[in-house]
N, C-alpha and C positions, 0 to 999 in steps of 0.2 A: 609797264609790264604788259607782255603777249601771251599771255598762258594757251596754247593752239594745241592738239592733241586729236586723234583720231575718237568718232563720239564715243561713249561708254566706256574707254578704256582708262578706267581709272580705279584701285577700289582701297576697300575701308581695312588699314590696319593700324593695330596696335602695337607699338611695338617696343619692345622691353629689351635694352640690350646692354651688353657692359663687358668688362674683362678687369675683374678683380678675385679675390679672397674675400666670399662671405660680401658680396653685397646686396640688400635688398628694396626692393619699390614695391609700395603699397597702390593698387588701383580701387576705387573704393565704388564709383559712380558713373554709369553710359548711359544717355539717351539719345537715341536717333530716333529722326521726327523726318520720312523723305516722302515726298509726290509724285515723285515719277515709279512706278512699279518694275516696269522692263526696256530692254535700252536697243540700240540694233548699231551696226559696227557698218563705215562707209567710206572705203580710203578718199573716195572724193570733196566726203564733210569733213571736216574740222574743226573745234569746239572747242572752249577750253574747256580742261579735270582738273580734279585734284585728288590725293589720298591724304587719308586722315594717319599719322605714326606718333608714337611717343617712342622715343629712342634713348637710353642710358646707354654713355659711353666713356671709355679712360683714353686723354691722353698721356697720364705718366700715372707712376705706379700711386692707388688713392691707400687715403687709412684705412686699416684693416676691413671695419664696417660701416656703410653707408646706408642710409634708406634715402626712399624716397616715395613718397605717399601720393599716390593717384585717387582719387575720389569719385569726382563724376565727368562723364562728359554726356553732353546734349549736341545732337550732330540732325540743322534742319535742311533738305538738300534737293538732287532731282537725280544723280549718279555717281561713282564711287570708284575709288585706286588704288594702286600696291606699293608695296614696300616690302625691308625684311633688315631685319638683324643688326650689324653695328652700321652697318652702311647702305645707303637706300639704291634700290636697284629695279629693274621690268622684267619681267619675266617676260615679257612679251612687248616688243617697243616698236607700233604700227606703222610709225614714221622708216624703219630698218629692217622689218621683216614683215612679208606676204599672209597672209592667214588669221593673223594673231583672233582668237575666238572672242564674239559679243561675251559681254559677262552682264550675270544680274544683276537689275537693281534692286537697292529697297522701295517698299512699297506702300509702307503706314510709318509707326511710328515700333522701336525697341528701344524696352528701359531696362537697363542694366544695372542693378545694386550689389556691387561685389563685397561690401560686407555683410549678404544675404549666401552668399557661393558663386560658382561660377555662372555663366552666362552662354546661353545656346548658343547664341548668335554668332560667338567667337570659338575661332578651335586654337589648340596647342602647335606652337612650332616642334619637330624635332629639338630633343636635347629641353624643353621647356617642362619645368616642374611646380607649380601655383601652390602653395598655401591661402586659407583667405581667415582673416581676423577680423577685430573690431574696426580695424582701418582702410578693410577692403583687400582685395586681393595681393598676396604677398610675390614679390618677382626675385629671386635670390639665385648671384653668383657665387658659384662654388669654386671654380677656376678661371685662368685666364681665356679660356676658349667660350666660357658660356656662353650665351648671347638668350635671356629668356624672351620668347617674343609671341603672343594671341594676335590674333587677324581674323578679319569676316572674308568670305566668299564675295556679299557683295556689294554694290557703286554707288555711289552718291554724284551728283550734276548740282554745282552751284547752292549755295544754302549758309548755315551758320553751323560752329562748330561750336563750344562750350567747350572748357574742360577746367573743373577743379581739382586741381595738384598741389601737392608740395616736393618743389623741386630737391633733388638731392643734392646736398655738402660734402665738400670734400676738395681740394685741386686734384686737377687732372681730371674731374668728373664732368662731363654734358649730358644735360639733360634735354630731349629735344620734342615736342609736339610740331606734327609735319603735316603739311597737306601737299600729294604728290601726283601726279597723273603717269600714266605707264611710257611715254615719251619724256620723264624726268622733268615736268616742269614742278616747282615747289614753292611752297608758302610756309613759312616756318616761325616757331618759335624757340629759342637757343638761349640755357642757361646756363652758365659757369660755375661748379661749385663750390671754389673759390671765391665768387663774387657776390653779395647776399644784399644787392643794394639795386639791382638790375637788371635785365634782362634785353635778350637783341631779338629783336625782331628781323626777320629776312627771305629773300626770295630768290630762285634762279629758274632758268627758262632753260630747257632742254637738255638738262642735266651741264649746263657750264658753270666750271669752277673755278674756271681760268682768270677772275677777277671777284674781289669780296667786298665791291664799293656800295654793295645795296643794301647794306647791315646798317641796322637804328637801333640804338641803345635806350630804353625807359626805363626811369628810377619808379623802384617798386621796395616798399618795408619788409625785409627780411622771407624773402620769397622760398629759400630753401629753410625754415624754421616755421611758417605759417601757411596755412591754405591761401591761394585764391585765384581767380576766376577767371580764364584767360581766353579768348573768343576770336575765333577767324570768323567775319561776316564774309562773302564770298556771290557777288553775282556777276550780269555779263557787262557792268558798266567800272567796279571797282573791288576792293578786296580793303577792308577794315578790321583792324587789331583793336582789339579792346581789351582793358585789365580793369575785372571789378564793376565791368557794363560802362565806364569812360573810354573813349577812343583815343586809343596815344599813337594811332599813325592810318593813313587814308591813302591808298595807293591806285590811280584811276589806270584803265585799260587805256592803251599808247594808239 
């Protein structure tokens, strides 16, 4: 893997998306822990990014209701990237267009407990409606156009992700933790919710999808029925997945 992208352009979303009747995901727990403060943008460097997404999606029509329970995530870094909705996208992609604006980094540390309310740090997409319970923030489709989806303004550069979930059940359903940079490179986690035994790990490099031989399957206990712990380590030598702080797959820079 080549993860290469113009520097800073990368930033922090979360992203809640789906197209059902009545589906909901609970976000419960964020920490971002970053060191770099401010970034600066140089079509000459390039770097690799990533963005952080949690993405709910249908491919065929799911049962009527589904949750799925987001907890916490702990995100330690140095810059940050975008995403949005059912499908991940740049709003700005430096490699294809002139301009594209520095964007901020984080610069300390934000702890997000969404079974406390919401969270500064992220704002509402269009069309996104939050309730927040004892299980953390609730994400609920009403029809098939919904897509609810929070995102930060800004970046993260290299670090560890966290994030305790409970994935959502159902076929037809994905549930997806991403890390993306604005030239579409991605690091991903992909769960089926049909599948309750497993999870894929996977990656693409510039937004190609024109082949899906980089996807790694780990058996994991009842992943959309129970919490746990699933972790992008992320620096300039390799990128490591881990579930539960075990490493189930070690990907070095090419």
């Amino acid at each position: 893997m080549h993860h290469q992208s113009s520097a800073c352009h990368s930033s922090l979303l979360s992203t809640f998306s789906s197209f059902a009747n009545e589906l909901t995901r609970f976000c419960r727990y964020i920490v971002l822990e970053i060191s770099r403060s401010s970034c600066s943008f140089s079509h000459e460097k390039t770097e690799p990014l990533a963005v952080f997404i949690l993405i709910l999606t249908i491919l065929r029509q799911p049962p009527s209701s589904v949750n799925m329970f987001f907890k916490s995530v702990s995100i330690a870094t140095l810059a940050l990237a975008t995403v949005a909705k059912t499908q991940t996208f740049s709003r700005c992609d430096p490699l294809k267009k002139d301009g594209c604006p520095a964007d901020p980094a984080f610069g300390g540390k934000a702890d997000c407990d969404f079974t406390k309310g919401a969270c500064s740090i992220f704002s509402e997409a269009d069309g996104t409606k939050l309730s927040y319970k004892d299980n953390g923030a609730v994400f609920t489709i009403q029809t098939e156009t919904n897509a609810p989806t929070i995102e930060t303004g800004k970046y993260i550069f290299f670090g560890r992700v966290d994030v305790v979930m409970q994935a959502a059940p159902g076929a037809g359903i994905i549930t997806s933790s991403v890390l993306q940079s604005d030239d579409l490179d991605e690091i991903d986690w992909e769960f089926v919710g049909s599948d309750n035994a497993q999870v894929q790990t996977n990656y693409f490099s510039k937004g190609d999808t024109s082949t899906y031989d980089r996807g790694k399957y780990h058996p994991i206990g009842n992943p959309t029925g129970s919490f746990h712990t699933y972790t992008v380590e992320w620096t300039s030598k390799q990128v490591n997945w881990m579930i539960d702080g075990q490493s189930v797959r070690v990907l070095d820079a090419a």
